[in-house]
N, C-alpha and C positions, 0 to 999 in steps of 0.2 A: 423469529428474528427479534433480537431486546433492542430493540430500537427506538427512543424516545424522542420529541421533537418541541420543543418550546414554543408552547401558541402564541406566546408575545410577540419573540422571533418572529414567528410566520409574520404576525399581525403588523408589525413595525416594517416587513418586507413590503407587503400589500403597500403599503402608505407610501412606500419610496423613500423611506427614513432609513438612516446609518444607524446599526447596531453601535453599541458600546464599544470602543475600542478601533473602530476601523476610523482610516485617515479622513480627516471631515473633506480633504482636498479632492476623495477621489472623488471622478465622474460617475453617476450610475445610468445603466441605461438598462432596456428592456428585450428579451426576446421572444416572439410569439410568431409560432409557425402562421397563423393566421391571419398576421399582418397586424394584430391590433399592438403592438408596441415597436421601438425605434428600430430592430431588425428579423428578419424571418430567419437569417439564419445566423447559428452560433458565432462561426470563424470568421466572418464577417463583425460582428462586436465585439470580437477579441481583437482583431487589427484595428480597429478605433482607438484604442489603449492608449492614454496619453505618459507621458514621463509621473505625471505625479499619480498613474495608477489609476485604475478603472472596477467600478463593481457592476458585475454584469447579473442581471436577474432573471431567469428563463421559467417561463409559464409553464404549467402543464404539459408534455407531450414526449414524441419519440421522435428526437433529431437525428437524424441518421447522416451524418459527416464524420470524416476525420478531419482531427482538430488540432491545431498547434500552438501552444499557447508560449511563446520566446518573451513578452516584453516580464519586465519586475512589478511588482505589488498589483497583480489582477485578482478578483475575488468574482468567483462564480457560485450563484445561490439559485437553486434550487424552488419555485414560489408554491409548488403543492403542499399539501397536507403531509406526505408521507415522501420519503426518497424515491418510491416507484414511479412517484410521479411524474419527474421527468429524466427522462434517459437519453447519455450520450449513446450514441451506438454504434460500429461499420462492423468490417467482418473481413478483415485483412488476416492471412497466415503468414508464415514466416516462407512458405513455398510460393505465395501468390505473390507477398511483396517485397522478396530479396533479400531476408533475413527477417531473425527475430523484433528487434530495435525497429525493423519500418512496418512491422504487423501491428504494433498499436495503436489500438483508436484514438487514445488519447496521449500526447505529448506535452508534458511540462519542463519547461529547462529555464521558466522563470525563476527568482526569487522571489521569496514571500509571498508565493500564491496562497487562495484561500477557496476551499472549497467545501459546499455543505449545503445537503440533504438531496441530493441527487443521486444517478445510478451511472457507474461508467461499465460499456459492455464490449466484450470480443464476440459476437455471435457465431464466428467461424464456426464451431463445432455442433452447434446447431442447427445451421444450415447447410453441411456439407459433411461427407462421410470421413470417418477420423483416419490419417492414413501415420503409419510408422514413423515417415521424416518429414519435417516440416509442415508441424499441425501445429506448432506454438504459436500462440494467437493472444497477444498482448491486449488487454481491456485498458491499463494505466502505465504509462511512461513516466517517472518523474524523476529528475535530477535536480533539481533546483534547492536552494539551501533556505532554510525555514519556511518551507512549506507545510501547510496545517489540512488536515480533511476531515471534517467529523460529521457523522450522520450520511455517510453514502455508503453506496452499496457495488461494490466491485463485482463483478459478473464475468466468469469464462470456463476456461479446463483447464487445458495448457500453458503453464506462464501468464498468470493474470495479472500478475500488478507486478513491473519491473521497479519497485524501490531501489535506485540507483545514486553514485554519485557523480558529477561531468568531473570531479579531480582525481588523480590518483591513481592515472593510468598510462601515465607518461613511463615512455621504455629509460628515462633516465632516471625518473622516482626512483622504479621496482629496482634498479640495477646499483644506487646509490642508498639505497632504503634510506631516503629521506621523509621524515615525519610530512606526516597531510593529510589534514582533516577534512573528513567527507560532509558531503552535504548529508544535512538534518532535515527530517520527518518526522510528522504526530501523525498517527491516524486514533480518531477515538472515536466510542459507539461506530462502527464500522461493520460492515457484512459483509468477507470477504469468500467467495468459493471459487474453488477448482479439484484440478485431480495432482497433475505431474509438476515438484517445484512450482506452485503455485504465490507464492511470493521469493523473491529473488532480486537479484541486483548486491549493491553494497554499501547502500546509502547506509548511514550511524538513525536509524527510527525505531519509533517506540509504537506500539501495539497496544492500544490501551480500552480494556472492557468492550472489546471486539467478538464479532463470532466468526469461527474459521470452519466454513463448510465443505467438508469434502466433497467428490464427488464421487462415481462410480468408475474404477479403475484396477489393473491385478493391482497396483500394489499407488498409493497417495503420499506423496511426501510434501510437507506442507509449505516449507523455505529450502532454497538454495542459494544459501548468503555468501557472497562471493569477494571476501576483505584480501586482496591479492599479496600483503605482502605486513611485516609484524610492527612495522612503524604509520601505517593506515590507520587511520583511528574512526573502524567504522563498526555497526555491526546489531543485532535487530534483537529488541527487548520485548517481550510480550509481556503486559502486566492485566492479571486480572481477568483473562479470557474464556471463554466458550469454545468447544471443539464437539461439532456436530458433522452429521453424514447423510448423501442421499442414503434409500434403500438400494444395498451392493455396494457401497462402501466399505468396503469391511476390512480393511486393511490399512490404516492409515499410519504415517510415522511422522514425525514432527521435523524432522532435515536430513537432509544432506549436502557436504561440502560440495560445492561449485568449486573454490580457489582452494589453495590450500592452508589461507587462516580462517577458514569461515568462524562465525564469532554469533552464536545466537543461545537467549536466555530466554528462561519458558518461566516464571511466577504465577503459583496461584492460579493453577489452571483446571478449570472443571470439564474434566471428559466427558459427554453424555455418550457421544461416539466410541466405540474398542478404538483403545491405543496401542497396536502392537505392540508388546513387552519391552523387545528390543529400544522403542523410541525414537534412533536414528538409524543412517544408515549409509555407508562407506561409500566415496567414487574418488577411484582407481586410488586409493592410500591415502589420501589426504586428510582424514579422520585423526592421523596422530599430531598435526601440527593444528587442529581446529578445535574453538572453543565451545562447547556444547555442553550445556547443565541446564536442573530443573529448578525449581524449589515448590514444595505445595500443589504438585500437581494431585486430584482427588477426584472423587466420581471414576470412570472405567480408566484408568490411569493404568492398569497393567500392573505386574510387579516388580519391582523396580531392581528388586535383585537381579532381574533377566536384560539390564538394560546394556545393552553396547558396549564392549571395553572402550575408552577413548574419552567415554561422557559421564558426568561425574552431578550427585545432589548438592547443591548450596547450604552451606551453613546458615543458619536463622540472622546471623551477623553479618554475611559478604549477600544475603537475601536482601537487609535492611536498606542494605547505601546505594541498595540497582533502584533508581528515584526517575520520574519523568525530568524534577529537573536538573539533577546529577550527569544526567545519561547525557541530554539534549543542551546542555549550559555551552558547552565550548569555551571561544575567549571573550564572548560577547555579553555572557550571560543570558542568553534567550532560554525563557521557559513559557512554553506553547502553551501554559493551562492557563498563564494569564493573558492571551491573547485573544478576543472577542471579534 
């Protein structure tokens, strides 16, 4: 895993000091399963949360809750050495807890969260046998609009990290196709794995010098980007990535359409894993109104001549302008690289 971790960072967290860039107003506080800081348990120091925003700091260990995190500007860090350090975890399915959306361990519908070097987990399919329907087992929920996560490690099989957005799903949007901008996502240095639509939702995020691990399944598709309609302005940029596999992986394809605009861009992507030729892959027609292209994909990338009618390479010049902060500006002008 290309995971790097800034020992200052670390060392400035130990102190109880505010990185660069975060609001000097928030509160910080501490968690430690052991009692030695302000709470033992996580969702407990997330509902502390004041209005002007909280940075919560969690020690070492494996919190096994499901977590909700509703209020705006909370920032949760991670205080080990490594993201393995400390892990959110439960093990809800989508059969145990009444669909997909309530199987997440993790739920964000804050804005402006922040999170980083920690691990978010579904264990479902590790601690229970995988069954046909309702084995989707959400690790990360988020809808929330500039949201930031870098340096964690996403953990599941099934639908692990629902990149969503809470707009743009109104029955009189899709029916007026009224323009609406979805909530933005950065995920960078990230470690995402699964097997089936493993990232999904319809948030507008960007995927930035990430590793996407597959897992072992007949067949791995890695998004299921789901922009429901052509004045949605959403839709998932990978820049700069890694695509790796357990052993028996061996079939992975990089999407398929959830909605019928799905909208997802692959840059500059090194395969170490087989990319099946084809690349994507059709549900139930929707491949001809969705937007699907490569650019620079290298290493076991397949031959591109064998890729999917529907998806198309990027020219070196519509390559250029796909930018973190192009992609992620909106009307606010927010760009997530300079946000600390």
């Amino acid at each position: 895993m290309r995971l790097l971790w800034n020992r200052l960072s670390v060392a400035a967290l130990f102190m109880g000091l505010a990185l660069p860039g975060w609001a000097a107003s928030h509160k910080i506080v501490t968690v430690a399963a052991d009692g030695t800081g302000d709470f033992k348990e996580v969702q407990a120091a997330i509902d502390s949360a004041p209005d002007s925003g909280l940075t919560i700091q969690i020690k070492p260990g494996i919190y096994k809750q499901k977590l909700h995190v509703l209020a705006n500007h909370v920032e949760i860090i991670g205080l080990g050495s490594k993201p393995e350090d400390v892990v959110l975890s439960w093990d809800d399915s989508a059969k145990t807890a009444g669909g997909t959306t309530k199987s997440a361990s993790v739920t964000v519908t804050g804005d402006d969260f922040r999170a980083e070097n920690l691990t978010f987990e579904n264990a479902w399919e590790r601690t229970h046998a995988s069954e046909h329907e309702g084995s989707q087992a959400v690790a990360l929920l988020v809808s929330g609009d500039r949201d930031v996560f870098r340096h964690v490690r996403l953990l599941g099989f099934q639908d692990t990290l629902y990149a969503n957005s809470k707009k743009c799903h109104s029955a009189d949007e899709v029916m007026a196709g009224a323009p609406c901008r979805a909530s933005r996502q950065y995920f960078a240095d990230c470690y995402i794995e699964g097997h089936v639509d493993y990232i999904f939702g319809d948030a507008k995020a960007v995927f930035d010098r990430c590793e996407l691990h597959s897992m072992p399944h007949a067949v791995t598709t890695i998004t299921a980007q789901s922009r429901v309609y052509p004045a949605e302005d959403s839709g998932y940029l990978f820049l700069n990535c890694t695509v790796t596999a357990a052993a028996g992986a061996d079939n992975t394809l990089l999407g398929r359409p959830w909605r019928a605009y799905a909208t997802t861009y692959f840059l500059n992507t090194n395969f170490v894993a087989n990319l099946n030729p084809a690349g994507w892959s059709e549900w139930d027609g929707k491949l001809k109104t969705s937007s699907y292209a490569e650019f620079g994909s290298h290493g076991n990338a397949g031959d591109i001549g064998k890729r999917i009618a529907g998806s198309h390479q990027l020219s070196a010049s519509d390559a250029a302008k796909l930018t973190v902060k192009a992609w992620l500006a909106g009307t606010d002008g927010w760009n997530p690289e300079a946000v600390r």
